[in-house]
N, C-alpha and C positions, 0 to 999 in steps of 0.2 A: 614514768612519764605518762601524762595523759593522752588516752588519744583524742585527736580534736575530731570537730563535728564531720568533719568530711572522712576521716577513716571510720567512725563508728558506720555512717551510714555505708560505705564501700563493704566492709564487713557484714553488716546486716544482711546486705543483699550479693553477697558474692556468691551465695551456692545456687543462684538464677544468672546472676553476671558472667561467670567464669564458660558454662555449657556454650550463653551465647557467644560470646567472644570467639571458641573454640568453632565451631559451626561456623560465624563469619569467615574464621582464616582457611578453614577447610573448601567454603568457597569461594574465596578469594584464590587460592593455590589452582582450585581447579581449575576456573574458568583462564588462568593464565595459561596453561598446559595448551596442548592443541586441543581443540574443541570439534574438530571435524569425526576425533574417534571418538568418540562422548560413552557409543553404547559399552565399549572397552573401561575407557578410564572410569566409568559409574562402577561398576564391579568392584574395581581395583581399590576405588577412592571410600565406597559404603563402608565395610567395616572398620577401615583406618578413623573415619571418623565417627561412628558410634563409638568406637574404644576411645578417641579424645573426648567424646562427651562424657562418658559414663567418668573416665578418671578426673576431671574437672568437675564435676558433680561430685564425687567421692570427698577432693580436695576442699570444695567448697564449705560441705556439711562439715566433716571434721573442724578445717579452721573457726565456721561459726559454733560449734559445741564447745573450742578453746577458749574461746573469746566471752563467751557465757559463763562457761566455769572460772574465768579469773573473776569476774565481777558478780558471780550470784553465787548463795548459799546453795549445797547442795540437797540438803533436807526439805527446807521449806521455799525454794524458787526466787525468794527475796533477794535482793542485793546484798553483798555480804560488807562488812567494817569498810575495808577498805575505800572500797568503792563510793560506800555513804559519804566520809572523811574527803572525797576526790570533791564530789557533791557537796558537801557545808561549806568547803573550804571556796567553793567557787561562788556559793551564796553569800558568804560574808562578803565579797569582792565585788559582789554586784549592787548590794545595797551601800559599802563602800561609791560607788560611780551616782546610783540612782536615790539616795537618800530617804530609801523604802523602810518595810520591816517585815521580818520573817520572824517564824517561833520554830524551835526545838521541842522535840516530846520524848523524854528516856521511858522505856515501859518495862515492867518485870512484871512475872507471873509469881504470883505469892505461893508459897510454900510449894515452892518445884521439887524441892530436893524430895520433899516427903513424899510426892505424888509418884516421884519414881521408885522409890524406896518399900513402897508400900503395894501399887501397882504395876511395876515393872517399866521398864525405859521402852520398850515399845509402847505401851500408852501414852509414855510422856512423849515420844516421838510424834503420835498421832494427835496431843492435843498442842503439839507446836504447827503444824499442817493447821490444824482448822484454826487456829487463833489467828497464822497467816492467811489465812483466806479470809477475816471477816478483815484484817486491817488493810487488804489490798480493795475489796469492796467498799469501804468506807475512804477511799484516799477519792481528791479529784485528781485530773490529770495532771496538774503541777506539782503535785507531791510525791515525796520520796518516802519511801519505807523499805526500811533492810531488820535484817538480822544482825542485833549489835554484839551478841553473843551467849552462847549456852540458853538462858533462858529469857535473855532481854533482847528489845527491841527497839529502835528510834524512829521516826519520825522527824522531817521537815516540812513545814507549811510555809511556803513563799506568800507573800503579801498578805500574812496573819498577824491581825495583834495580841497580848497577852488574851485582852478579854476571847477574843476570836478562839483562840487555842484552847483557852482554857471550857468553852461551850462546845468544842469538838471531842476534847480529852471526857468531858464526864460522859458526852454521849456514846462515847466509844468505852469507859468503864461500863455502863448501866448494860449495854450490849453484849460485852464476853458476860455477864455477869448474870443474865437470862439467856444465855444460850448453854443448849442442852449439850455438853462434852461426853457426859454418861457418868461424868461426877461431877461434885461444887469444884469452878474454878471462877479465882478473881485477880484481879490486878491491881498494879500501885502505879500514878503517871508521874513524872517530875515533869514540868515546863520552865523554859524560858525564852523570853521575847527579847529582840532584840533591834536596833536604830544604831546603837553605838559602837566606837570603833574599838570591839574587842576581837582578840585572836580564837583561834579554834580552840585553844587550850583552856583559855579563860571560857568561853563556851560553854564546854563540853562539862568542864567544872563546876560552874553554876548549876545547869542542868541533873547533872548527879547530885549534888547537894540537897536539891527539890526532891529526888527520886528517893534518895537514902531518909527522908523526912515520911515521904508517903508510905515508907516501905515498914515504916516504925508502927502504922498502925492498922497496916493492909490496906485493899480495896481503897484507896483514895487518890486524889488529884490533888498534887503541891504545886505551887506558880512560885518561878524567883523570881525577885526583883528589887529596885533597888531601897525598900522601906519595908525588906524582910519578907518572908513566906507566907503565902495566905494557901489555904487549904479550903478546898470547896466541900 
């Protein structure tokens, strides 16, 4: 189940929430007590509540490092499948209400297997790290970007249209594509754009169909649609 806007945000900030709350009831208890012996109950009452902050501090960090690790890759900090799929599936539902368009972007890294095969999967670990950090630089803030898995990556663009996507996707090949890894590394994009009332599964299908196209000749950007593949 998803969680809604109001538990993400309670989470986010619970390991600042939780101390205060804990400190208010500490003095709320107090001041109920008699107040005449004060220099007494201050002794008494200190470390009782430095020890409720510190374990509500504790409780807080861990539950938000929980709540991160269900929804983000652990290698590269992106969101992982699931979470994305939480995410498409709520955009399809919105341009459903608002009669907008968003685009998909499936990405792979061409010839992964051999670069770890040849260079060792710590390299290949380290050039999935910087290829995440140039598509998190390149995102705006309505866009989503995760780890779609092993060596791919998706992309959603909320209020993109093909052409839109499609001028994002090559500037973001041309990008990995001149950037220094400490070997040649390129990539292949599938895209599709979308207005219409399709399911995530027809989606996600389209979008791979483009990718598996672009993947046939490396380094390129495939667009679906509905009068067949165009390759930029």
């Amino acid at each position: 189940m998803k969680p809604t806007r109001f538990e993400k945000w309670i989470i986010k900030f619970i390991p600042i929430l939780l101390p205060i709350l804990s400190a208010i009831l500490c003095a709320i208890a107090y001041l109920l007590d008699e107040f005449a012996e004060i220099s007494n109950k201050f002794i008494l009452w200190l470390p009782f509540g430095v020890i409720l902050v510190l374990i509500s501090m504790t409780c807080g960090i861990l539950i938000k490092k929980l709540y991160f690790g269900a929804h983000n890759d652990a290698l590269t900090g992106l969101y992982n499948r699931r979470y994305f799929n939480y995410k498409l599936d709520d955009e399809i539902s919105r341009i459903k209400r608002t009669q907008s368009v968003f685009s998909l972007i499936l990405i792979d890294i061409d010839n992964f297997k051999k670069v770890n095969d040849t260079n060792g999967h710590l390299m290949g670990d380290e050039i999935l790290k910087k290829l995440s950090c140039i598509l998190k630089q390149s995102m705006r803030s309505i866009d989503i970007v995760a780890r779609w898995g092993g060596e791919e990556f998706a992309i959603i663009l909320p209020e993109t249209d093909l052409n839109g996507a499609r001028t994002f996707a090559e500037r973001l090949r041309k990008t990995v594509e001149k950037y220094d890894f400490g070997l040649q590394v390129t990539i292949s994009l599938g895209i599709v754009s979308t207005c219409d009332d399709l399911t995530l599964d027809e989606l996600l299908t389209q979008a791979d169909e483009a990718l598996y196209t672009a993947k046939e000749k490396k380094n390129k950007v495939v667009a679906y649609s509905k009068f067949g593949y165009c390759e930029t």
